[in-house]
ROSE-4610 file (N, C-alpha, C; in Angstrom, 1 decimal, always signed):
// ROSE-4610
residu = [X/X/X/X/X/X/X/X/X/X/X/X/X/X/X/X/X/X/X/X/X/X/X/X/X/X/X/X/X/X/X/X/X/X/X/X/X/X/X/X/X/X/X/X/X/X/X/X/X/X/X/X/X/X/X/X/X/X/X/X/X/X/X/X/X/X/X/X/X/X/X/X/X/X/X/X/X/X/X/X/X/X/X/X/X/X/X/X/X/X/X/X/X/X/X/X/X/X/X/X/X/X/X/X/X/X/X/X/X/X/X/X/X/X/X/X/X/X/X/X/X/X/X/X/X/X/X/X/X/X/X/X/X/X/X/X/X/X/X/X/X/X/X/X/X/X/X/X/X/X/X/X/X/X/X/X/X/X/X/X/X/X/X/X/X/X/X/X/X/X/X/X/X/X/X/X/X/X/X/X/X/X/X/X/X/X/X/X/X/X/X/X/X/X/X/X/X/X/X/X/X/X/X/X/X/X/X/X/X/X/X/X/X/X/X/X/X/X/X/X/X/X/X/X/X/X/X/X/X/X/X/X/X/X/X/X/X/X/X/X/X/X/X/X/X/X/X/X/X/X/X/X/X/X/X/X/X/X/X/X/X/X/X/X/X/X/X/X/X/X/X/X/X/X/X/X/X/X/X/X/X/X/X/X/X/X/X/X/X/X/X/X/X/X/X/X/X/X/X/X/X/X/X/X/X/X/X/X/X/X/X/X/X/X/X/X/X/X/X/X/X]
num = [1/1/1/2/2/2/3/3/3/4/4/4/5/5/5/6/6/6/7/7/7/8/8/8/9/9/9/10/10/10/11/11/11/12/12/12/13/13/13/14/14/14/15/15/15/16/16/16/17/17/17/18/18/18/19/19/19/20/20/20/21/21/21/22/22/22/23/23/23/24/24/24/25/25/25/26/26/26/27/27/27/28/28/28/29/29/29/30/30/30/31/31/31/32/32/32/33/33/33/34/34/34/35/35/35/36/36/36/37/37/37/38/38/38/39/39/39/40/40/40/41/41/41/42/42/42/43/43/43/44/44/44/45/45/45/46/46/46/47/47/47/48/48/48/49/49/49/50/50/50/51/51/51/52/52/52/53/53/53/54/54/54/55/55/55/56/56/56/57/57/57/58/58/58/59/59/59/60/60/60/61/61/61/62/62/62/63/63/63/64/64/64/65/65/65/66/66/66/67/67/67/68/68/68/69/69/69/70/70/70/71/71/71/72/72/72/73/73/73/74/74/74/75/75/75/76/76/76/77/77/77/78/78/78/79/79/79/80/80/80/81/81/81/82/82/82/83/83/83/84/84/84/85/85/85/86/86/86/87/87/87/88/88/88/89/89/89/90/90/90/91/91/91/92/92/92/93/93/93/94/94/94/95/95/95/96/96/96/97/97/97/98/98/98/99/99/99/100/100/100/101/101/101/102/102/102/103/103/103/104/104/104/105/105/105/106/106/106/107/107/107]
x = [+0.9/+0.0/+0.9/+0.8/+1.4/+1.4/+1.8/+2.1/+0.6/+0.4/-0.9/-3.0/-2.1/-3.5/-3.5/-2.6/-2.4/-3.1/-2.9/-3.4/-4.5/-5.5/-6.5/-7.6/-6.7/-7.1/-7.4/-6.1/-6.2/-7.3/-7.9/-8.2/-10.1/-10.4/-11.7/-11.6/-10.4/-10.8/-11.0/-10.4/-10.5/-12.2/-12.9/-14.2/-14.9/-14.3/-15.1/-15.1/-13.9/-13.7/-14.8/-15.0/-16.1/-17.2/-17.1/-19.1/-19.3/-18.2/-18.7/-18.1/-17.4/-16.3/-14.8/-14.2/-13.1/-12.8/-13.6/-14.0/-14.0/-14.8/-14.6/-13.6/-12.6/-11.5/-10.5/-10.6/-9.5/-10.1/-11.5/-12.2/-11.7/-11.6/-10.8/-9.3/-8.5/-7.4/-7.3/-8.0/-8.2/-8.6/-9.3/-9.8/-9.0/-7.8/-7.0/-6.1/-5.6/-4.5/-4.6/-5.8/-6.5/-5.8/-6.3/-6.0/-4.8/-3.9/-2.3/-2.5/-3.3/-3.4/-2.7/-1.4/-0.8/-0.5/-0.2/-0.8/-1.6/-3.2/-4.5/-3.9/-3.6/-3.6/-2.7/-1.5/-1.1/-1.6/-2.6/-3.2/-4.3/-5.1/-5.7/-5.0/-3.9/-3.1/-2.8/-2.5/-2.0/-3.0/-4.2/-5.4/-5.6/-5.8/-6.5/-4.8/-3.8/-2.9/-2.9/-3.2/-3.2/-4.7/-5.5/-6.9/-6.0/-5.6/-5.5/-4.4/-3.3/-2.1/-3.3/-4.3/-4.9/-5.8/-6.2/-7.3/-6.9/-4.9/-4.7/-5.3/-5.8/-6.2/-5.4/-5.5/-4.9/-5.7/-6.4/-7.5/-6.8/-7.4/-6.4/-6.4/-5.6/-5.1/-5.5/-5.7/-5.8/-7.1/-7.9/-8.9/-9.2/-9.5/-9.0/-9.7/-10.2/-10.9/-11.0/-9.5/-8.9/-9.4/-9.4/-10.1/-11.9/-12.3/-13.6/-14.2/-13.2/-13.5/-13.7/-12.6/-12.4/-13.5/-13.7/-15.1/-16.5/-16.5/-18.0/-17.5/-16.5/-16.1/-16.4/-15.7/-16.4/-17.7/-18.2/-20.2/-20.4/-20.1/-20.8/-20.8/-19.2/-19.1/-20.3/-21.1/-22.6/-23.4/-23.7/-24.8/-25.6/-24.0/-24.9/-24.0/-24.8/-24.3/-22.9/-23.6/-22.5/-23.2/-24.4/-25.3/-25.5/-25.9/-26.3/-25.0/-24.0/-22.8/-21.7/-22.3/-21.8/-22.2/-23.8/-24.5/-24.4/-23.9/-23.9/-22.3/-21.5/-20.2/-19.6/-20.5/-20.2/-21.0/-22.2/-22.5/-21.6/-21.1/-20.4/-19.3/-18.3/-17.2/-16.9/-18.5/-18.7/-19.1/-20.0/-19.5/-18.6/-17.7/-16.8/-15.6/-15.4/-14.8/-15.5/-17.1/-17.8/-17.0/-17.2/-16.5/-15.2/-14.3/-13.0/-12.7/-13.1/-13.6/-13.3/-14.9/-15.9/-14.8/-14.5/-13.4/-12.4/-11.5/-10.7/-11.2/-12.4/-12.9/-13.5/-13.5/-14.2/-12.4/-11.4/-10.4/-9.4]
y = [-1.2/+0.0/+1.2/+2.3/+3.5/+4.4/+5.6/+5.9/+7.0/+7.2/+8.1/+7.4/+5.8/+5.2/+4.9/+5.1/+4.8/+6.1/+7.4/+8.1/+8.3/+8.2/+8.1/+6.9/+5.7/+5.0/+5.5/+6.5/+6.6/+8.0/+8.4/+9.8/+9.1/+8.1/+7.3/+6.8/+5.9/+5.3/+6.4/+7.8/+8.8/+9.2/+9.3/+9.4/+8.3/+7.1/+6.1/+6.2/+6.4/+6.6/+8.0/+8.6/+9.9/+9.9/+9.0/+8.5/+7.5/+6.4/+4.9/+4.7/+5.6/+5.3/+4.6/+5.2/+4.8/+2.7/+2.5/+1.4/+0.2/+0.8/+0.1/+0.0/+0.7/+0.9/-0.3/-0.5/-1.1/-2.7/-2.4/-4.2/-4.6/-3.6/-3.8/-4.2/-3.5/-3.7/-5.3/-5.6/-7.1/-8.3/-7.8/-9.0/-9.2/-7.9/-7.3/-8.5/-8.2/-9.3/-10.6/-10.8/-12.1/-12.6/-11.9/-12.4/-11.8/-11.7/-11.0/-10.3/-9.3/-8.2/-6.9/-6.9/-6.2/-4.6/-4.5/-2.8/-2.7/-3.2/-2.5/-2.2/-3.4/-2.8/-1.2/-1.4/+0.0/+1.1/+1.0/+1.9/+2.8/+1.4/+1.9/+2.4/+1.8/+2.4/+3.6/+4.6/+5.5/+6.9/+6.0/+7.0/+7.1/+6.2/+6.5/+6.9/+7.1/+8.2/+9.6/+9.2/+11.0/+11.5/+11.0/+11.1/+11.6/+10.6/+10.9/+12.1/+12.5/+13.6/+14.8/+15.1/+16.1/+16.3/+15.5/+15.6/+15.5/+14.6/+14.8/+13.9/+13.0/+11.6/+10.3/+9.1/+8.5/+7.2/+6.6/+5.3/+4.4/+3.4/+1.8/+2.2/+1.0/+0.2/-1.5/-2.2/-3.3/-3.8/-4.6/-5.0/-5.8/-5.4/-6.5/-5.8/-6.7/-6.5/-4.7/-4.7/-3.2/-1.7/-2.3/-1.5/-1.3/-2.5/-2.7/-1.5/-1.8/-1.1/+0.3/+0.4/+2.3/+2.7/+1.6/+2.1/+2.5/+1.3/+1.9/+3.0/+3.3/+4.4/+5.8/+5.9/+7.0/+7.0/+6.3/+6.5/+6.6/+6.2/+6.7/+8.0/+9.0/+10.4/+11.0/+10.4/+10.7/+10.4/+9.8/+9.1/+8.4/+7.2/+6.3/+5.0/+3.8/+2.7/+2.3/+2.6/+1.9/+1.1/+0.3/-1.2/-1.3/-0.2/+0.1/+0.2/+0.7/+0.8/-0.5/-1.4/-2.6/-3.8/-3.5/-4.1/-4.3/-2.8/-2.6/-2.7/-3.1/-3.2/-4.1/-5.1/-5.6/-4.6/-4.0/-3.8/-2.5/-1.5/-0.4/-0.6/-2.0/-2.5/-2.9/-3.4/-3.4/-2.2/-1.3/-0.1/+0.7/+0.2/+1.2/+0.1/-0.6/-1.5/-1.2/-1.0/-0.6/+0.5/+1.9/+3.2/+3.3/+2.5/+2.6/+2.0/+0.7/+0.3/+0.8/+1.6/+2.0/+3.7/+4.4/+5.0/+4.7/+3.4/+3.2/+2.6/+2.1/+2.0/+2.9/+3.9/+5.2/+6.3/+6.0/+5.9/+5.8]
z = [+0.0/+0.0/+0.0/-0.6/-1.1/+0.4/+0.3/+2.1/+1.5/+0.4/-0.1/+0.3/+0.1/+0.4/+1.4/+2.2/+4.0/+4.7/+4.1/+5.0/+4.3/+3.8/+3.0/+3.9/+3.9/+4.8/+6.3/+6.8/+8.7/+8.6/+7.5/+8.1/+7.6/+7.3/+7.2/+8.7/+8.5/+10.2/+11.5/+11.7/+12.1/+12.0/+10.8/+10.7/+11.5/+11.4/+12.2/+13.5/+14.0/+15.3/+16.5/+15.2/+15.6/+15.8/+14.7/+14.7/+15.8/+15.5/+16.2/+17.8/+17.9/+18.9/+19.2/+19.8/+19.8/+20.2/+20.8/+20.9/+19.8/+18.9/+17.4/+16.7/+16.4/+15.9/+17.0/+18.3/+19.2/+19.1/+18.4/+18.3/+17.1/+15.6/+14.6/+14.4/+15.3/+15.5/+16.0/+17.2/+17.7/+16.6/+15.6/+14.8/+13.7/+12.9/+12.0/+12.5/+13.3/+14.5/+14.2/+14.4/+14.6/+12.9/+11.8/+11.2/+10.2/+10.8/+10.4/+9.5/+9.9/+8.5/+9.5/+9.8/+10.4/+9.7/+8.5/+7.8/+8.8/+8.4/+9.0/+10.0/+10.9/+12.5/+12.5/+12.0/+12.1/+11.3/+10.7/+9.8/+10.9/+11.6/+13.0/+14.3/+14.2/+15.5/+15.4/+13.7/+14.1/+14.1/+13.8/+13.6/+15.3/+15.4/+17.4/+18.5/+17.7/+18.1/+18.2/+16.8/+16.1/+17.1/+17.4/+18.4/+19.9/+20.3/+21.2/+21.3/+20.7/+20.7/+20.6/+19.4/+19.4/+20.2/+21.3/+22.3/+23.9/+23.7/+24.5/+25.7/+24.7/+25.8/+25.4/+26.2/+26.0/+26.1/+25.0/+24.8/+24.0/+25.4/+24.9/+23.2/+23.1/+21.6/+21.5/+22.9/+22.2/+23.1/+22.5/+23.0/+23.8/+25.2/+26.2/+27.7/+28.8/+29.9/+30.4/+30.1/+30.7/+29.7/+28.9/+27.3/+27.6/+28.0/+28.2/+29.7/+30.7/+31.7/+31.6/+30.6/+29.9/+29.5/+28.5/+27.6/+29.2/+29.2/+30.7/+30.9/+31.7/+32.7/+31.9/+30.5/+29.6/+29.4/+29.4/+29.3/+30.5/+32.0/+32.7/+33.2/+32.5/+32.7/+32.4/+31.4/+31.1/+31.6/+32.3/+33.2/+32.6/+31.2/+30.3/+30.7/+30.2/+30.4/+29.1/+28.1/+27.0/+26.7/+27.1/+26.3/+25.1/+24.9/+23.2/+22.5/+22.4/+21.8/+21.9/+23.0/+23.0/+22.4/+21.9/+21.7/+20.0/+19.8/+18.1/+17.3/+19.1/+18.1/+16.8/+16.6/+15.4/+14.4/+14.3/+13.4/+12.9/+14.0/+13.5/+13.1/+13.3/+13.1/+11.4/+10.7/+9.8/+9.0/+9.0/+8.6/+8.7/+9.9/+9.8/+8.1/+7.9/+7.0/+5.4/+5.5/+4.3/+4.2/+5.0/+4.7/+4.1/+4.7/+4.3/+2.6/+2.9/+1.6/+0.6/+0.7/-0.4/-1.0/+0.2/-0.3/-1.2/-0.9/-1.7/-3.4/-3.2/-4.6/-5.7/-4.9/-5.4/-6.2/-5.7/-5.8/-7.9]
């Protein structure tokens, strides 16, 4: 992949990460893994960096108990559970994959 279609790629997954949460992006990275598509993973890693340097936070990278606990903890600063956004993490995990996609086919 060209370093042109890389960031093309991180600034989609950036869009996903806005809409769907940072959450989806660190379940992607987990399944990317899963199946040694190690670009993606770093394609995702450096999108939810660039998030965090410009926001100045610091949200896991890998998907795992301690990731999970983050996630609650940020919805309950709301006085929300997270159910719904846990509930839809495969489906936004999948759009977020259509988007990127559909970008590079449009290309």
């Amino acid at each position: 992949m060209n370093p042109h279609e890389a960031t093309i790629r991180r600034n989609r997954y950036l869009e996903a990460l806005y809409r769907y949460g940072f959450m989806t992006l660190v379940y992607l990275i987990d399944e990317y893994e899963k199946d040694q598509n190690y670009e993606e993973c770093e394609i995702i890693f450096s999108a939810i960096m660039q998030h965090n340097k410009y926001l100045n936070q610091n949200h896991p990278t890998k998907y795992n108990d301690e990731a999970k606990e983050y996630f609650k903890k940020a919805f309950a600063e709301f006085g929300l559970t997270g159910d719904v956004a846990v509930k839809n993490l495969l489906y936004y995990a999948e759009e977020t994959k259509k988007m990127v996609n559909e970008t590079m086919l449009t290309k």
